[in-house]
C-alpha positions as CSV (number, residue, x, y, z in Angstrom):
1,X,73.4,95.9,124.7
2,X,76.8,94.8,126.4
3,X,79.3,95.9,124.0
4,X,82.9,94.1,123.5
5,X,86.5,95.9,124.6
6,X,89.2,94.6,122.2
7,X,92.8,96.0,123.2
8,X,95.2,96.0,120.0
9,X,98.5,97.0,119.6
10,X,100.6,98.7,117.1
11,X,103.6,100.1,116.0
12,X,104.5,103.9,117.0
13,X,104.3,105.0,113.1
14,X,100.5,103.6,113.2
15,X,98.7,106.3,114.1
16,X,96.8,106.2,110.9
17,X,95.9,102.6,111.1
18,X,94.6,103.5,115.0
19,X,92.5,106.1,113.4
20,X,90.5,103.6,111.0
21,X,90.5,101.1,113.8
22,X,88.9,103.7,116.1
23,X,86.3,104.7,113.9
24,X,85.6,101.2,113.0
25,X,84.4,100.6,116.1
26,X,82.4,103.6,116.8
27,X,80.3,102.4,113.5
28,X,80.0,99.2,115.1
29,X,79.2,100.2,118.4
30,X,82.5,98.2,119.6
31,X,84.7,100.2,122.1
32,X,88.4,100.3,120.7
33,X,91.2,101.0,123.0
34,X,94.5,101.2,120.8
35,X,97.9,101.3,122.6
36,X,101.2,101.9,121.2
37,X,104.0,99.1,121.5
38,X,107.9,100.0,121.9
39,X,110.0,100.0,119.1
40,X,111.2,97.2,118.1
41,X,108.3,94.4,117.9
42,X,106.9,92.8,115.2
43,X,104.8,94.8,112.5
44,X,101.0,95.9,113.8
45,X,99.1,94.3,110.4
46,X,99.0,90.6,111.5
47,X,97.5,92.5,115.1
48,X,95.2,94.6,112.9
49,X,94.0,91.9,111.1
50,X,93.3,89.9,114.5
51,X,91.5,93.1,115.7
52,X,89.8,93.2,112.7
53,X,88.4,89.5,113.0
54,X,87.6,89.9,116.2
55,X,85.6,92.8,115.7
56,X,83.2,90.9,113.1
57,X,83.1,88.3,115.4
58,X,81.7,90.6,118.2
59,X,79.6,92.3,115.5
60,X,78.1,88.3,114.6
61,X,77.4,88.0,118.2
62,X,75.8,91.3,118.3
63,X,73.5,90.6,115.8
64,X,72.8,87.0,117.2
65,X,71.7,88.4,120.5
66,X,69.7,91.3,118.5
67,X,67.7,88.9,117.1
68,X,66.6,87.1,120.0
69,X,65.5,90.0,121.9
70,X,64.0,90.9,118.8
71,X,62.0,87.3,119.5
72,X,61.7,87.8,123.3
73,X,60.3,91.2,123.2
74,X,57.8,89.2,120.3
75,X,57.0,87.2,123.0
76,X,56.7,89.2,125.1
77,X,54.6,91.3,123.5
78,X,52.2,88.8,123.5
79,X,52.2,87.5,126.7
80,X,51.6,91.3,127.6
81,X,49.0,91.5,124.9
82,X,46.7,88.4,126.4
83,X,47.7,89.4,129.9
84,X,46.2,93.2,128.6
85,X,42.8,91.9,127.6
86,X,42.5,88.9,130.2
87,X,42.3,91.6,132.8
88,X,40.4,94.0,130.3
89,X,37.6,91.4,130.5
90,X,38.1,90.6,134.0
91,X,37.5,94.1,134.8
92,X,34.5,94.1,132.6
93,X,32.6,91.2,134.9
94,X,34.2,92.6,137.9
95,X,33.2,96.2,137.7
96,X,30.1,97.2,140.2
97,X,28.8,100.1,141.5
98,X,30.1,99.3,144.9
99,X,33.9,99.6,143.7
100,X,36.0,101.3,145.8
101,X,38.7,104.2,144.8
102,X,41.4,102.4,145.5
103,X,40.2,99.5,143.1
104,X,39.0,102.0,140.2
105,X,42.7,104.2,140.4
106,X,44.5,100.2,140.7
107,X,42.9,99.4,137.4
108,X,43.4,102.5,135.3
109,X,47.1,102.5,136.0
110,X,47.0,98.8,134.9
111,X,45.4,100.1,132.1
112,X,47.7,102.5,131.8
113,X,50.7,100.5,131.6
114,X,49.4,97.9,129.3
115,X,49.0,100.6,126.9
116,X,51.8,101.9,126.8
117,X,53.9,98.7,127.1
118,X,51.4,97.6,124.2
119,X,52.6,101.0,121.8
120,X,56.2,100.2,122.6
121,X,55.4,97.1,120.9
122,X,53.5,98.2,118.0
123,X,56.4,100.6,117.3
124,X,59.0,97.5,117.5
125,X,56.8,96.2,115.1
126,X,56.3,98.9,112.9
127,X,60.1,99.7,112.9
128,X,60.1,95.6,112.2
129,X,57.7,95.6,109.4
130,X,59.6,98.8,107.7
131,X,62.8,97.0,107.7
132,X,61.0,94.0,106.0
133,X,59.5,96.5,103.1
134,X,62.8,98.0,102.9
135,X,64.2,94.4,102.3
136,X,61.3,93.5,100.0
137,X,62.4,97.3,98.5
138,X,65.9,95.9,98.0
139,X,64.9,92.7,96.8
140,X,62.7,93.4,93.9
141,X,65.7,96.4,92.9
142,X,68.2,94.0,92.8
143,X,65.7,91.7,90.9
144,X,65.0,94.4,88.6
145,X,68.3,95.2,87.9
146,X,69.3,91.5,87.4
147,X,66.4,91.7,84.5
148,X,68.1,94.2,82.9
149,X,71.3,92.5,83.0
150,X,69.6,89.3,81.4
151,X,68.0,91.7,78.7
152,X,71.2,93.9,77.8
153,X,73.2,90.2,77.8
154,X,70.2,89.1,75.3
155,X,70.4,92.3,72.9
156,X,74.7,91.6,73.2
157,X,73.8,87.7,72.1
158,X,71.5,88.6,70.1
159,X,73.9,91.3,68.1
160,X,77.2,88.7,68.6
161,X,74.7,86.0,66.6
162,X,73.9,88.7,63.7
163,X,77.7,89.6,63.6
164,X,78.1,85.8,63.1
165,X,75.7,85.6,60.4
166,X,77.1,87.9,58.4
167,X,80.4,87.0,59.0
168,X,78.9,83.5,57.7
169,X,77.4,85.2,54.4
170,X,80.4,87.1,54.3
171,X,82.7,84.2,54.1
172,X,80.3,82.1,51.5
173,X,79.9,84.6,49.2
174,X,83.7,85.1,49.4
175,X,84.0,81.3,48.8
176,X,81.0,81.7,46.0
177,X,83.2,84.5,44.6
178,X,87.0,82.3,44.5
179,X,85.4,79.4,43.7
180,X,84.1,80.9,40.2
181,X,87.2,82.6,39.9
182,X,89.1,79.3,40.3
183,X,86.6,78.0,37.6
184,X,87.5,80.9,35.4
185,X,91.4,80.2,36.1
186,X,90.7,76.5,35.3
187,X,88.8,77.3,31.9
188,X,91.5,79.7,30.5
189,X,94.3,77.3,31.9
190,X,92.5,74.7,29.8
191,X,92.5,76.9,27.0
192,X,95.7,77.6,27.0
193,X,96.6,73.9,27.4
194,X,94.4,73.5,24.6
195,X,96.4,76.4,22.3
196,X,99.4,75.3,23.6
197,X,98.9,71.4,22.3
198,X,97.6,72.9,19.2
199,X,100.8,74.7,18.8
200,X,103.1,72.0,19.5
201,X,101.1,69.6,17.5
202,X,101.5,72.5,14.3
203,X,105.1,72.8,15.3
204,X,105.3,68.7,15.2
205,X,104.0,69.1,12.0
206,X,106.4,71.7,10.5
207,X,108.8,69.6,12.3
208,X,108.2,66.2,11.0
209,X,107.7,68.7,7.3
210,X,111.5,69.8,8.0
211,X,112.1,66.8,8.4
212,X,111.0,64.5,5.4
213,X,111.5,67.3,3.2
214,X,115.6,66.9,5.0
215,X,115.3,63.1,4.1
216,X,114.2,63.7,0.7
217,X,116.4,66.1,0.5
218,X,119.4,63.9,1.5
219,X,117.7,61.0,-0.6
220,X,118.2,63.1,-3.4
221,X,121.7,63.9,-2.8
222,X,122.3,60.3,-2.1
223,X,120.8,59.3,-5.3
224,X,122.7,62.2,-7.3
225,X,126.2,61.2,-5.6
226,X,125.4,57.4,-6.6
227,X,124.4,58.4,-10.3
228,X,127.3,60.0,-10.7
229,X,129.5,57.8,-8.7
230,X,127.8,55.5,-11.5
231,X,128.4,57.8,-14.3
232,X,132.3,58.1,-13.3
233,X,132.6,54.0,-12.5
234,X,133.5,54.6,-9.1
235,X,132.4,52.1,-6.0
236,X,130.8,53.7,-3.1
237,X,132.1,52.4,0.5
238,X,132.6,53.6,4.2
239,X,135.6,53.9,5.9
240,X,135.8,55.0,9.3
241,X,132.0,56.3,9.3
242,X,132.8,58.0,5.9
243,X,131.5,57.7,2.4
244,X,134.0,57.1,0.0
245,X,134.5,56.0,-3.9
246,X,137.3,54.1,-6.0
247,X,137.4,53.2,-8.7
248,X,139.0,49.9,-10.8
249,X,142.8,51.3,-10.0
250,X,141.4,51.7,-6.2
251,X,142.4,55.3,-6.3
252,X,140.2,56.8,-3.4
253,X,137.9,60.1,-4.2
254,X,135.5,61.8,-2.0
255,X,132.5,64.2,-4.1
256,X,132.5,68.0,-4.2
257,X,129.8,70.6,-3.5
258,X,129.2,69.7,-7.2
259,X,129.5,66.2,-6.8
260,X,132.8,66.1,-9.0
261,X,134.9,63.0,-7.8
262,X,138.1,64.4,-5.6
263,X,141.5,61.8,-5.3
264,X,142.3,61.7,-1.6
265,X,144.3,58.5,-1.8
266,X,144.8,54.2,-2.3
267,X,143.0,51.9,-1.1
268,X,145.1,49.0,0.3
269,X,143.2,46.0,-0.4
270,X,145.5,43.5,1.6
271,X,145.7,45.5,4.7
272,X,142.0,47.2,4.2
273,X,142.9,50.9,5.0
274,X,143.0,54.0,2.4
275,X,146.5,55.8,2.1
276,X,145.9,59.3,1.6
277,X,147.7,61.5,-0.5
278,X,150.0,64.1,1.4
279,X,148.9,66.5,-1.5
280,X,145.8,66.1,-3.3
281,X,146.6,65.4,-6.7
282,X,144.7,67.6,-9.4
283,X,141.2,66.3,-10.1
284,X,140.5,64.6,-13.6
């Protein structure tokens, strides 16, 4: 095989990078020849890189051209091959006693030759069929690894969807569980709204009890200030959102604690207003 010469250049501190490119090659079967550039020119990756690409596109080629002389030497295996046993049976209907040295040592190094032409062959093949099993090999590894992929990805699926489903229950009976305590909550709330009404409606009661027993109360002392208003011949009136009493000489009294009549003035009858006393005048 004709191999390819690339010629890349570098800067003086890539010795390292000449190295790698080097061996590159030698793996590839691509002679490298790696010269050093003055200082001063531009950095040697964009020129690795370059030498880099063109390597894989001399390795590309390579394995283009491999492949058809894999396909001629096919061929030309079996052009050998039918050439091989055309003459075998030509030699076969030819052969008589009468043959002559010459003839009989002519034909056995034919023979000869297609032989060994024809094991050169069989071992391309062989070497041909051995890559194909170690491809085959590969194949069904990397399909059996893929399966186990798939079935680890399953059992992770397959544990995420558990997780879920009892994060699910999880959830519902924690929904179940606040939803019955909210029920609870609602039932002593009503109870209490219930106590609470009972107890305002008692306190109403007690209330509205103060109260009437206030009015009766007042009634009373109403009545008992009237009676003895009455009693005494005074006349009740208000003045100035006050209860009064006069009597026939219009002096003006108010009533005690003990509902004894008080002078606190005269009532002017022309002018409608009470004149109190400066100083109150001993009761009667």
């Amino acid at each position: 095989m004709n191999t390819s010469q690339l010629k890349i250049t570098i800067n003086a501190e890539g010795d390292s990078a000449a190295d790698v490119l080097k061996m590159f090659g030698a793996n590839l079967g691509v002679a490298v020849s790696v010269a050093t550039a003055p200082a001063g020119e531009p950095s040697w990756v964009e020129e690795l890189r370059e030498a880099i690409r063109r390597v894989e596109e001399t390795v590309e080629k390579y394995n283009a051209c491999r492949l058809a002389a894999q396909k001629q030497v096919i061929n030309q295996y079996e052009d050998l091959r039918n050439s091989v046993e055309a003459m075998q049976v030509r030699e076969i209907v030819s052969v008589r006693p009468t043959t002559s040295p010459a003839t009989a040592d002519s034909a056995s190094v034919s023979t000869v030759e297609a032989k060994e032409t024809e094991e050169a062959i069989a071992e391309v093949k062989a070497e041909e069929v051995a890559a194909e099993a170690e491809a085959e090999e590969a194949a069904a590894e990397e399909e059996t690894v893929e399966a186990a992929e798939e079935e680890e990805e399953e059992a992770v699926e397959e544990e995420e969807a558990v997780e879920e489903e009892e994060a699910v229950e999880e959830e519902e009976e924690v929904v179940e569980e606040e939803e019955v305590v909210e029920e609870e909550e609602e039932v002593v709330e009503e109870e209490e709204v219930v106590e609470e009404e009972a107890v305002e409606e008692e306190a109403a009661e007690e209330e509205a009890a103060e109260e009437e027993a206030a009015e009766e109360e007042a009634a009373e002392e109403e009545a008992a200030e009237e009676e003895a208003a009455e009693e005494e011949g005074l006349e009740e009136f208000e003045y100035k959102g006050s209860t009064y009493y006069k009597d026939s000489e219009n002096t003006v009294y108010v009533l005690d604690d003990n509902d004894e009549p008080i002078p606190r003035g005269i009532w002017n009858e022309a002018k409608q207003i009470i004149q109190f006393y400066k100083t109150v005048p001993a009761s009667k």
